[in-house]
C-alpha positions in Angstrom: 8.1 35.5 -19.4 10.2 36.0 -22.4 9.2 32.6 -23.4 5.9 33.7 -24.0 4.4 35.2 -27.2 1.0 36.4 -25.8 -0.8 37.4 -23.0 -4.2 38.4 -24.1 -6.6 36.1 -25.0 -10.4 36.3 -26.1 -11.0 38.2 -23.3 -8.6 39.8 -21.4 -5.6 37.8 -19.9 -6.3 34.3 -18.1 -4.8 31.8 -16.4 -4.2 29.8 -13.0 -3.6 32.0 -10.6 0.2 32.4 -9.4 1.6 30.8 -12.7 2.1 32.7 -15.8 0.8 34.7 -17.1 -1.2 35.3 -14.0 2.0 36.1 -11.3 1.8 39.1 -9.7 5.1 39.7 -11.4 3.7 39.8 -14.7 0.6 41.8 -12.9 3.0 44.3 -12.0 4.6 44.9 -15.3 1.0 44.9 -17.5 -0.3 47.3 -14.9 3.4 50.0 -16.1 3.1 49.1 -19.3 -1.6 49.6 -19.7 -0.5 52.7 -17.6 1.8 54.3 -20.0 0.0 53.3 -23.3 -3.6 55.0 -21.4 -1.9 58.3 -20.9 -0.6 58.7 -24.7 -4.0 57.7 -25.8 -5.0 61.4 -24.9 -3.6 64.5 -25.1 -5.2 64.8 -21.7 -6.6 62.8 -18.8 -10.7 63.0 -18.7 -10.7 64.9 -15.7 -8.2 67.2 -16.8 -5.9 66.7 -13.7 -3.8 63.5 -13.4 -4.7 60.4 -15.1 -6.2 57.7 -13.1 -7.8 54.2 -13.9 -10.0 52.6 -11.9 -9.5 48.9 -10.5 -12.3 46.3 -9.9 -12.6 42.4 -9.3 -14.6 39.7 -8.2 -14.4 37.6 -4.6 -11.5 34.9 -5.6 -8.7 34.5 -3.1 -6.4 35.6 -5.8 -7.3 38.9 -6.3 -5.8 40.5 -3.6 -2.2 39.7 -4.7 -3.0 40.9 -8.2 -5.0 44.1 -7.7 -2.0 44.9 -5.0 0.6 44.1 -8.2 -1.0 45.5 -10.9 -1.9 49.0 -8.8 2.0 49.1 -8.1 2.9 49.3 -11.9 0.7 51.8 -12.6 1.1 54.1 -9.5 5.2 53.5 -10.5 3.9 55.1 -13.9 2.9 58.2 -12.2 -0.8 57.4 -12.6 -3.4 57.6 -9.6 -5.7 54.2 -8.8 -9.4 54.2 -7.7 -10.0 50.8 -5.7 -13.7 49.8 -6.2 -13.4 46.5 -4.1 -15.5 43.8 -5.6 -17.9 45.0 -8.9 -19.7 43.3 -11.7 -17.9 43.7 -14.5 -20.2 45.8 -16.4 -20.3 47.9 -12.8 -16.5 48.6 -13.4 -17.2 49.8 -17.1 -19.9 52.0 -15.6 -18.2 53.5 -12.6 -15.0 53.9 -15.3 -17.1 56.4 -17.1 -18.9 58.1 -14.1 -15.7 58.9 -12.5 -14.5 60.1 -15.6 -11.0 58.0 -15.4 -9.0 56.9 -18.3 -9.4 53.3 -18.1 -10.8 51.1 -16.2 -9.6 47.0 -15.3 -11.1 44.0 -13.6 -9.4 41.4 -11.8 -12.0 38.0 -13.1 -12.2 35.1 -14.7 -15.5 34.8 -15.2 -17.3 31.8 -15.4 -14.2 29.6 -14.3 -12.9 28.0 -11.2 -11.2 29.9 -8.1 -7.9 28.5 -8.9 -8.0 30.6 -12.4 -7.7 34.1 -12.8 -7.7 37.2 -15.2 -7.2 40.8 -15.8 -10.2 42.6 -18.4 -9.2 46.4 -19.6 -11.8 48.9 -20.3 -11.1 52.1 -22.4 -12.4 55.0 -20.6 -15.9 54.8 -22.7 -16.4 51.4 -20.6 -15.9 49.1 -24.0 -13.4 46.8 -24.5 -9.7 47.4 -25.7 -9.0 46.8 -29.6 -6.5 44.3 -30.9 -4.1 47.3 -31.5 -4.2 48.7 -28.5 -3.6 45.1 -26.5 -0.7 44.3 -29.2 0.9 47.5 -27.8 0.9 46.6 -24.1 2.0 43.2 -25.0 4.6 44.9 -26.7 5.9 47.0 -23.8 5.8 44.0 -21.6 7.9 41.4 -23.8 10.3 44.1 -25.1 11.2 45.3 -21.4 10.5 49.3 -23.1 8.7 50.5 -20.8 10.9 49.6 -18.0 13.3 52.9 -19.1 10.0 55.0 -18.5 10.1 56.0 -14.9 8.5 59.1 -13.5 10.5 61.2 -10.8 9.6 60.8 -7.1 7.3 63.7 -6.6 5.1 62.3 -9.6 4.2 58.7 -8.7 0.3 58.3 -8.8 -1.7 57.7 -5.2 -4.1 55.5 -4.6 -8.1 56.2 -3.1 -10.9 53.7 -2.3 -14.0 55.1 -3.8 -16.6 53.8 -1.2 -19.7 54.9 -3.4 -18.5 52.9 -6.5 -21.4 49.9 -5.3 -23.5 52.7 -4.9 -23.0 54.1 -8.2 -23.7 51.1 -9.7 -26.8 50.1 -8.1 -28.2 53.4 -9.4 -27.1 52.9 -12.7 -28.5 49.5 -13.3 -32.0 50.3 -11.6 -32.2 53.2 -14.5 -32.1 50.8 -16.5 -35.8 49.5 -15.9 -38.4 52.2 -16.7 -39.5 54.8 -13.8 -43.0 54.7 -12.4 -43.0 50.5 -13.1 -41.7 48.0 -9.8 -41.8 44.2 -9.4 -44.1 44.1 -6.2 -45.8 41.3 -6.3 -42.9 39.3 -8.2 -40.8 36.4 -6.4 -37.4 36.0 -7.4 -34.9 33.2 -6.8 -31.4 35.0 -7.4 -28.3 32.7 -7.3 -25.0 34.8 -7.2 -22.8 32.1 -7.5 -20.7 33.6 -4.8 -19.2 36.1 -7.1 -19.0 40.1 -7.6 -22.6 40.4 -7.6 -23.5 39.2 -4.4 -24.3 42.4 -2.8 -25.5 44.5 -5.9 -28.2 42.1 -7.6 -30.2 41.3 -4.3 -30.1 45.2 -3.4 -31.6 46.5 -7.0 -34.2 43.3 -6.8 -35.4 44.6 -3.6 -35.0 47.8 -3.9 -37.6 47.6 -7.0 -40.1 45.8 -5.2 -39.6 42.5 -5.2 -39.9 39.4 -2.8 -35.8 37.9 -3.5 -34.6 34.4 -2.0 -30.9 34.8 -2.4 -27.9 32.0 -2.6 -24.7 32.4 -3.7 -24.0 35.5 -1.7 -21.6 34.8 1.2 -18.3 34.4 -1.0 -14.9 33.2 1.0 -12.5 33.4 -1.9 -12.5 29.7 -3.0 -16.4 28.8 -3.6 -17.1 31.1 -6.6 -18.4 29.1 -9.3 -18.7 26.3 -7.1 -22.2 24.0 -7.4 -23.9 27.7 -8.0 -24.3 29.9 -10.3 -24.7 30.2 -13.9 -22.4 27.3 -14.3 -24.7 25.2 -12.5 -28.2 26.7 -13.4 -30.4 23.8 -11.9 -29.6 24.9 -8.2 -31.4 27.9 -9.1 -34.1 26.3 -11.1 -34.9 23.8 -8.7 -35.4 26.3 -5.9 -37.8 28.4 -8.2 -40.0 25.0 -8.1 -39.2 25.1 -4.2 -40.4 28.5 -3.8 -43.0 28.6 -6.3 -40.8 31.8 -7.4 -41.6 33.3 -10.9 -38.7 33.2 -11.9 -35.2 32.2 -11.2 -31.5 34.5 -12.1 -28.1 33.0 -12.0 -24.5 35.0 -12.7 -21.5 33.9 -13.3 -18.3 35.1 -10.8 -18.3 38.5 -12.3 -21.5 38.8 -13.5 -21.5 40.3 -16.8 -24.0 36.7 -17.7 -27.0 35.7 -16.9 -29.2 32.3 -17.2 -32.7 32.6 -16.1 -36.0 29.9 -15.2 -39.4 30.5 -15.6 -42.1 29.3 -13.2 -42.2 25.3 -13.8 -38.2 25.7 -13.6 -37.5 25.2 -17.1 -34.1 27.1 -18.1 -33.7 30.0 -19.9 -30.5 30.9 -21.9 -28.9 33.3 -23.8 -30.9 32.6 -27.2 -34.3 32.4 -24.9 -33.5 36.0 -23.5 -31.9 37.4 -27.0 -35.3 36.0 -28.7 -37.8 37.8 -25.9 -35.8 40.9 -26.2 -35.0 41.3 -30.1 -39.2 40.1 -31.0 -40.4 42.3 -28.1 -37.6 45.5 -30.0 -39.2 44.9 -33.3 -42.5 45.1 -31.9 -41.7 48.7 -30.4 -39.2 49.8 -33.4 -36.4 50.1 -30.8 -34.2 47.6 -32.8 -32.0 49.4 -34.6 -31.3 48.1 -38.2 -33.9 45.7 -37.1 -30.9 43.3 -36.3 -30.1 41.2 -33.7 -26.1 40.3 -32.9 -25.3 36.7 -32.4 -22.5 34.3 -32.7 -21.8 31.4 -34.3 -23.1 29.2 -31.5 -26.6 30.7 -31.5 -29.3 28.4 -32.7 -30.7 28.7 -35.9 -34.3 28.7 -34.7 -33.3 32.4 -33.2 -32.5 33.6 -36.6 -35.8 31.9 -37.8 -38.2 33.7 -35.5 -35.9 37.0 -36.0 -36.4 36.6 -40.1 -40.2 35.9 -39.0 -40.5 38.6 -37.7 -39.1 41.1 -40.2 -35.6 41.2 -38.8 -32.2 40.0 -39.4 -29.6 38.1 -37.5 -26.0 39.0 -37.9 -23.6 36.0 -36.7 -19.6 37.0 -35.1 -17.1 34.7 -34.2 -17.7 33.6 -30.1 -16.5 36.4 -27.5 -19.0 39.4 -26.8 -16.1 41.1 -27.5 -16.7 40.0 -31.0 -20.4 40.8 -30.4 -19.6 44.7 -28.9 -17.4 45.2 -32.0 -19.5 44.4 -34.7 -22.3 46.3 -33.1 -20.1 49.4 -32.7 -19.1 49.2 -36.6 -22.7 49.2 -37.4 -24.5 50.8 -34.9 -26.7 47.6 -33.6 -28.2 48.5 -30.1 -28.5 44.5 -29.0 -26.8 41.5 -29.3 -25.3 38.5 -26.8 -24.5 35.1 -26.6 -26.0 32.0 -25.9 -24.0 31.8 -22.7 -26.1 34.5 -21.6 -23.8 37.5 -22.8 -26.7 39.6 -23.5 -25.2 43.3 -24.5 -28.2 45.8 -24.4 -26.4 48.9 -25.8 -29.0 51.6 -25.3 -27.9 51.3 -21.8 -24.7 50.2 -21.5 -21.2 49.2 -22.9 -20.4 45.4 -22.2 -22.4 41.9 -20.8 -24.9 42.5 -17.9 -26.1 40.1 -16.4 -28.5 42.2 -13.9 -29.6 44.9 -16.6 -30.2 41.8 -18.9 -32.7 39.7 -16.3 -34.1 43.6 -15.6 -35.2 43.9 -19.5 -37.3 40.1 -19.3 -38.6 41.6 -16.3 -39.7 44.7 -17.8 -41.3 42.7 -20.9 -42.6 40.1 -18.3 -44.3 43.3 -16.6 -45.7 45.3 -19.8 -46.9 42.2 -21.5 -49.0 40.6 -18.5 -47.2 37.0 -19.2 -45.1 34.5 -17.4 -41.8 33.8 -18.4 -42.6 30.2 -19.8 -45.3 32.3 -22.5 -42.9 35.0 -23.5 -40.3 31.9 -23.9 -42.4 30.2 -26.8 -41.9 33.0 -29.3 -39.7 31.0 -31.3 -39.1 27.1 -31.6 -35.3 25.3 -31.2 -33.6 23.1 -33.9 -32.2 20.4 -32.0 -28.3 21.6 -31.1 -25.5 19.5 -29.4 -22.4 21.2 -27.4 -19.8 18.9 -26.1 -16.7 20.1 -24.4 -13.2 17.5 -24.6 -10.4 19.1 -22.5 -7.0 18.5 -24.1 -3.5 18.8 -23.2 -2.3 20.8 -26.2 -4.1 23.0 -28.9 -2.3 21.4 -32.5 -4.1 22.7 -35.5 -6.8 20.3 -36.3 -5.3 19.9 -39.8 -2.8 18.0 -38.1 -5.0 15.4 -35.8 -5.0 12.9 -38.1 -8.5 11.6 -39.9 -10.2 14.6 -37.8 -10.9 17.0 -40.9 -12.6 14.0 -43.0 -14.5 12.9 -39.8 -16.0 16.6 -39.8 -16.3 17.0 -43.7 -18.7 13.7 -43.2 -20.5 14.9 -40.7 -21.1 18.3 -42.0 -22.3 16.6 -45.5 -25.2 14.8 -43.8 -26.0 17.8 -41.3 -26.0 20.5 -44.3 -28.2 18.2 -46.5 -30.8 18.6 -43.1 -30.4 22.5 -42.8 -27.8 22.4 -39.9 -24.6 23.2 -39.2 -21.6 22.1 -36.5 -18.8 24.2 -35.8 -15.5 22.6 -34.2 -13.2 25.1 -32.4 -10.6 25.6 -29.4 -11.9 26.9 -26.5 -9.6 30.5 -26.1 -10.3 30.6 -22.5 -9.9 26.7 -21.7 -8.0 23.8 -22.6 -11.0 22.1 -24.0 -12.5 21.8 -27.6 -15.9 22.7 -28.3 -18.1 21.2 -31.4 -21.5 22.1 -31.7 -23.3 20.2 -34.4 -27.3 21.3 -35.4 -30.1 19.6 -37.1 -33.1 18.7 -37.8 -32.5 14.8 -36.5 -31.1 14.7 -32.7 -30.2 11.0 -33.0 -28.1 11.9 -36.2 -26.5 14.5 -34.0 -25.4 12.3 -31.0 -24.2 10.2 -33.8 -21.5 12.7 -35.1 -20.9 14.4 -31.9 -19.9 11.1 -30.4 -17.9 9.7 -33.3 -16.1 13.4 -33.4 -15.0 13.7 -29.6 -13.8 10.1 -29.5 -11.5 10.9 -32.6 -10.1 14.2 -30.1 -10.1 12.4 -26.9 -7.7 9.4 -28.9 -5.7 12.0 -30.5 -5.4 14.8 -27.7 -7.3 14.2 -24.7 -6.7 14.5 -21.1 
């Protein structure tokens, strides 16, 4: 542990599950040390009795050891725990503010394999922490401060399972799609990818009217993620041809992303749903600012259509986090990623996948048109993404000939009106380019040349 130098990462802490940072020692000592920094963010707890956070996860194997550890630390902290058992992400956020706790965590790793796992924080508004406040409970857990903290017997924090908390949720994300409208007549293909959604998506679906073929709902602790899912979008889209659905949803394992299909089974991502929603906002004035949050990986044809339409794009760094924080400073109601991070802040804090597929739904609905139509609102420059996993993360300064490489590369793609961006991955040991352009061949080109230069230098 003392080896370390940070735990957080882009989002949250993650890792393989049972090595560090993810051990349920380490588990044990984030949950004394988030414990103690959430009660001296107030004065008082929200509910004006004891303070208590609220503890979520998704359906790996692993998240039975950590929830167990990380409730220990912060019951030892005198703090009371509300189990929710198995919760979208953005559920978590919700239910943190409904029960009116102080903070709320979720036991994930997202998109990534069973082996790996996380811990997410929530500030008891359901949004994400801020640098400063992570630094602090890194601090407390390097330095070994907070282990002189101890509360007396009598005031160690108890632990309930709030059985409602699914319920809650289901609610929650059904008020998100406007009263008086349903989707009878509408057949879904839903893909759960055996993760935290599995019993919440399929039960909104239906309980709004529509006809739902459902996979990816019988998790076992080891298949979420696997051959499903978001990560693996053409199960669902060829089951949409199958079915002769109308469209097709996938989630990743904790479901704050979604990827969609339209009828012929052509994908839909994160720039498709971000360019439905933003035009179909402009259209009704319900953008605020008239601006639409992106990151750096979105495709410029998204700003295009956005600038078309008498809006404006504003680019962050990758990470919704990013996303949420620049639309907080500013007051933007919408924004996501490509990955299909789609942030609709007018009804709630962080990534939802299900609230997300709702608002296509709703346009799908009001505008009388399939998903394929709504989809040609704006055209695609052509983009590349290629992932290299790497043993080691050196500055790319140091990989020799790599910077000259890009600064080649970047000469000819500027000259066309693209773009490539070269970065770590900060949730994988991979490196991600993305090069854009006008000429696709001129981007396989570069991409290839690039990645051969990492694998030689750093490559698994």
């Amino acid at each position: 542990m003392n080896s370390l130098k940070k735990i957080f990462g882009t989002d949250g802490v993650r890792g393989t599950a049972n090595l560090e940072p993810v051990t349920a020692e380490t588990a044990l000592k984030l949950g004394r040390a988030a414990a103690h920094v959430f009660k001296n963010l107030e004065t008082q707890s929200r509910s004006r009795g004891k303070y208590r956070i609220v503890i979520g996860k998704d359906t790996r194997l692993s998240g039975y050891m950590l929830e167990n550890a990380i409730s220990s630390g912060i019951l030892s902290m005198g703090v009371d725990v509300f189990f929710v058992g198995p919760l979208p992400t953005p559920g978590v956020a919700y239910v943190t503010r409904s029960l009116r706790a102080d903070a709320g965590i979720v036991i994930t790793a997202s998109h990534n394999p069973y082996t790996d796992n996380g811990i997410k924080f929530f500030r008891a508004d359901g949004y994400k922490l801020d640098d400063k406040i992570e630094a602090e409970i890194e601090r407390l857990v390097f330095s070994g401060e907070v282990e002189n903290i101890r509360p007396s017997a009598e005031y160690i924090g108890r632990a309930v399972r709030i059985d409602d908390a699914l319920g809650r949720y289901i609610e929650y994300a059904k008020s998100s799609f406007p009263k008086g409208l349903t989707l009878e007549g509408m057949k879904i293909v839903l893909d759960c990818g055996h993760g935290a959604a599995y019993k919440a998506s399929p039960c909104v679906l239906r309980e709004l009217g529509a006809e739902v073929i459902v996979s990816g709902n019988q998790p076992d602790g080891k298949n979420i993620n696997e051959n499903c899912g978001s990560m693996h979008p053409e199960v669902m889209c060829r089951k949409v041809v199958e079915h002769g659905a109308h469209l097709g949803i996938a989630h990743d394992g904790d479901a704050d992303r979604v990827l969609l299909c339209d009828e012929h089974g052509t994908l839909i991502d994160g720039d498709d749903i971000m360019a439905i929603a933003a035009l179909e906002m402009l259209a009704e004035k319900t953008l605020a600012n008239k601006t639409l949050v992106a990151t750096v990986m979105s495709n410029a044809g998204l700003e295009a259509a956005v600038k078309n339409a008498g809006g404006q794009m504003f680019r962050t760094a990758v990470g919704d986090k990013n996303v949420i924080d620049e639309m907080l400073k500013h007051g933007f109601n919408f924004g996501g990623e490509q990955s299909g991070h789609l942030i609709f802040r007018d009804h709630g804090t962080t990534g939802d996948g299900l609230v997300a597929a709702l608002q296509i739904l709703r346009i799908m609905k009001a505008q009388g048109q399939p998903l394929s139509t709504l989809a040609q609102c704006w055209t695609r420059f052509p983009q590349l993404v290629t992932n290299v996993r790497v043993r080691e993360k050196r500055p790319f300064e140091q990989l020799a000939g790599l910077n000259q490489l890009v600064a080649d590369a970047e000469k000819e793609l500027f000259a066309q009106g693209g773009r490539l961006l070269l970065r770590y991955s900060g949730t994988e040991p991979k490196v991600r380019l993305l090069v854009e352009g006008r000429d696709a061949a001129a981007l396989k080109t570069w991409s290839g040349k690039i990645c051969a230069a990492i694998q030689k230098l750093i490559g698994i």
